[in-house]
C-alpha positions as CSV (number, residue, x, y, z in Angstrom):
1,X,-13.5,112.4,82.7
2,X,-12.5,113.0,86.4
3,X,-10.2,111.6,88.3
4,X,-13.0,110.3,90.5
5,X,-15.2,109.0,88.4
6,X,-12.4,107.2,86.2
7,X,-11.6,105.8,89.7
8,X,-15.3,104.6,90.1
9,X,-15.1,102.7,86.7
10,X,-12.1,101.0,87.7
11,X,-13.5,100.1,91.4
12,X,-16.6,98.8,89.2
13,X,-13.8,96.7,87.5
14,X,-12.3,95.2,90.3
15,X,-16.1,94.4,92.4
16,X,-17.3,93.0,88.6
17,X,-14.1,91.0,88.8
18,X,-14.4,89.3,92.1
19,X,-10.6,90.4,92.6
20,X,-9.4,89.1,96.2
21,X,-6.5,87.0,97.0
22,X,-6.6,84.0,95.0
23,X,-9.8,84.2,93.1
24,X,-9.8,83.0,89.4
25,X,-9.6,86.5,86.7
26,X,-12.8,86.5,84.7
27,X,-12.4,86.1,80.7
28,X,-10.8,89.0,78.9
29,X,-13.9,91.4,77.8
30,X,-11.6,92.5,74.9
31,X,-11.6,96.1,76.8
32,X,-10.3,94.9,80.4
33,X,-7.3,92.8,81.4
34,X,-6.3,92.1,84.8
35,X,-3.3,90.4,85.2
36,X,-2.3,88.8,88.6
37,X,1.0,87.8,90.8
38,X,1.3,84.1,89.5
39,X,2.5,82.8,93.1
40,X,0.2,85.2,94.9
41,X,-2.8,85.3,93.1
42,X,-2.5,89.3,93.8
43,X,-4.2,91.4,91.2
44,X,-1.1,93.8,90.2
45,X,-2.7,95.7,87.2
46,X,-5.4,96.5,85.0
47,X,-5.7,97.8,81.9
48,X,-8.5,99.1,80.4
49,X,-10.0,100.2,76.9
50,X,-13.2,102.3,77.4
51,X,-14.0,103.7,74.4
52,X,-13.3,100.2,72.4
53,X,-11.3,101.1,69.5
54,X,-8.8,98.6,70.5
55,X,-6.1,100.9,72.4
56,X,-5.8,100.3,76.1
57,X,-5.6,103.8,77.1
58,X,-5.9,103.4,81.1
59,X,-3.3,101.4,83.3
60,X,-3.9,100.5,86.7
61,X,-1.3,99.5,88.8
62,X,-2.5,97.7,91.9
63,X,-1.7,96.5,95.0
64,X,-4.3,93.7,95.6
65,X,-7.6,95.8,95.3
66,X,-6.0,99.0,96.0
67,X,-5.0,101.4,93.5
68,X,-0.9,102.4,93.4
69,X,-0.3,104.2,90.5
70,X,-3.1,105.0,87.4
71,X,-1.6,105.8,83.6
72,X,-3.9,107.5,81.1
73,X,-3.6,107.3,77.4
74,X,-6.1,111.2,77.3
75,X,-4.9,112.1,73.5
76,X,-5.2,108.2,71.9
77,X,-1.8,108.6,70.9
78,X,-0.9,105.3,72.7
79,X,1.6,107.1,75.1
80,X,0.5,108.3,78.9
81,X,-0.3,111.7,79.4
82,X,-1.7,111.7,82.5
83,X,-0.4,109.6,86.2
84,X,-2.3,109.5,89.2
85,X,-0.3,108.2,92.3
86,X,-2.4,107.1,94.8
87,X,-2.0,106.9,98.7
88,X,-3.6,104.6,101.3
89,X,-6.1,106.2,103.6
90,X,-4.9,106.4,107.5
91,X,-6.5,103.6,109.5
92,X,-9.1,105.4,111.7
93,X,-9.3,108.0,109.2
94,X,-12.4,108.8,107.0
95,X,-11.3,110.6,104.0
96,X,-14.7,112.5,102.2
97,X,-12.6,112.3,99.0
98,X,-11.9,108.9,98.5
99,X,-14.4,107.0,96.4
100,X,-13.3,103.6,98.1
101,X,-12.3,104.8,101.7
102,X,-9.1,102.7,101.1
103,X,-7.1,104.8,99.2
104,X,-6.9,108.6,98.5
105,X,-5.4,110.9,95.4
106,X,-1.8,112.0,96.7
107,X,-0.7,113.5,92.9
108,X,-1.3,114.2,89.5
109,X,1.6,114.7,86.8
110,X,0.1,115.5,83.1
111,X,2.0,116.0,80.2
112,X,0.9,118.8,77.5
113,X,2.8,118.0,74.7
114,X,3.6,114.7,72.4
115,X,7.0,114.5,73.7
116,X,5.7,113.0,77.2
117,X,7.2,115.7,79.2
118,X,5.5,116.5,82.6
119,X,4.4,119.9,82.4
120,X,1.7,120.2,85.1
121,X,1.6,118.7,89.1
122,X,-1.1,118.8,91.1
123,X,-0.7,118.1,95.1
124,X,-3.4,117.0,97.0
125,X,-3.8,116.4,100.8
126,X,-6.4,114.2,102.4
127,X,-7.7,113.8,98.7
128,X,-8.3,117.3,97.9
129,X,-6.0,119.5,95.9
130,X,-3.9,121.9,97.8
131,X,-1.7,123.5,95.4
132,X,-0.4,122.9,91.4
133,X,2.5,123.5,89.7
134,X,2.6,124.1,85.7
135,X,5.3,125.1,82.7
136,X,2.6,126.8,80.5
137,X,5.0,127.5,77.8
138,X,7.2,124.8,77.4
139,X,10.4,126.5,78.5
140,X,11.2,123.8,81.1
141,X,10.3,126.2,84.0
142,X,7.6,126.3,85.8
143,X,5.7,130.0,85.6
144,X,2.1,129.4,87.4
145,X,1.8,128.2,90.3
146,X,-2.4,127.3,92.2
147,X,-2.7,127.6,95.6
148,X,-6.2,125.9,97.2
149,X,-8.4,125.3,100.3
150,X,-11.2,122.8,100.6
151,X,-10.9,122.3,96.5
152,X,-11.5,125.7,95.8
153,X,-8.6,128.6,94.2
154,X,-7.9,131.3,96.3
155,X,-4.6,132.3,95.0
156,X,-3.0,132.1,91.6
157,X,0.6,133.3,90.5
158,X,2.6,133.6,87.2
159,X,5.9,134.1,86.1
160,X,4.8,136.6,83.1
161,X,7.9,138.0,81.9
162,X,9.8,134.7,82.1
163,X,12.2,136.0,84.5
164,X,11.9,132.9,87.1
165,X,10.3,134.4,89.6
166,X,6.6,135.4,90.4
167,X,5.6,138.9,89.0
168,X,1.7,138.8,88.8
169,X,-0.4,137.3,92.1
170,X,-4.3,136.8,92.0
171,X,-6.1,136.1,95.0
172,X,-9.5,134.7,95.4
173,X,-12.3,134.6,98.0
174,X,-13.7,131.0,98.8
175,X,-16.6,131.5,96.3
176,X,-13.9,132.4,93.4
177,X,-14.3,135.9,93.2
178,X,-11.4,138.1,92.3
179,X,-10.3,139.8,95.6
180,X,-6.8,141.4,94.3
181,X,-4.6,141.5,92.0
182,X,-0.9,142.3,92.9
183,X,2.4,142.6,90.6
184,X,6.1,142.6,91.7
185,X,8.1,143.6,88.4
186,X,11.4,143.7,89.4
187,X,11.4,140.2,91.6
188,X,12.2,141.9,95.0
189,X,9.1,140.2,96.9
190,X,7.3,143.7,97.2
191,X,3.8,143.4,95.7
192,X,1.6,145.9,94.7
193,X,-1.7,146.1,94.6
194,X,-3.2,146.9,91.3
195,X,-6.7,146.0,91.7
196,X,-9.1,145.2,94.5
């Protein structure tokens, strides 16, 4: 599931909720809780079990009816794996991204194994992505690194000898195909072309 379209289910939520200042929170379906500032009447989370099996795998945190922070449950194992933090659009500002208008995806943190260490950010700007960050094998350093414009790849480097620095660069036209390919071997910042 997206991030935008798990957004959408939760934005369902909070319209099929009523959610506003001081309204009353509808009955517990068994799948969604809300739970509300008890001298505000704010809604500050939401938790949610899609799939029914009685595990609450998505946790929204909220700021009235707009959307903080987002925990996801993506392997059942009843620990996060995945956070969305979430920004508020600029007033004056239309983001084409945002499935609300009010707020906008600012990052992404996953984790790739069972021990709940982040392994993968993503950085977005005006919604879209702009550039990711990943360990790929587990070593505590990151070794690939995305680079983006308007949502779209266009230039991909790894660490492939482990040596901590970028040895291998990929880059992309805006319709993803493979432009070049470079390598630096020794780490001095001189690429060569391999391929184009």
């Amino acid at each position: 599931m997206t991030s935008t379209t798990r957004f959408a289910l939760l934005t369902g939520l909070l319209i099929a909720s009523g959610c506003g200042g001081t309204v009353a929170p509808p009955a517990d379906d068994g799948r969604t809780q809300r739970i509300y500032n008890k001298q505000t009447g704010r809604l500050e989370e939401i938790w949610s079990d899609r799939d029914g099996d009685g595990k609450k795998e998505t946790h929204a945190f909220m700021n009235g009816v707009r959307f903080v922070r987002i925990e996801i449950d993506e392997s059942g194992d009843g620990k996060p794996d995945r956070f969305e933090f979430y920004a508020d659009v600029p007033a004056g500002v239309t983001v084409e991204s945002s499935p609300d208008g009010r707020v906008m995806l600012e990052r992404v943190e996953e984790a790739g194994n069972s021990d709940g260490r982040i392994t993968r950010k993503e950085f977005y700007v005006a919604g879209f992505i702009a550039r990711a960050e990943e360990d790929t094998d587990g070593d505590n350093r990151i070794d690939k690194w995305e680079h983006y414009s308007a949502n779209v790849m266009i230039r991909l480097e790894l660490d492939l000898q482990g040596k901590g620095f970028v040895d291998r660069r990929f880059t992309y036209s805006p319709d993803g195909a493979l432009l070049r390919t470079e390598a630096d071997p020794d780490g001095d910042g001189k690429f060569e072309i391999i391929k184009s």
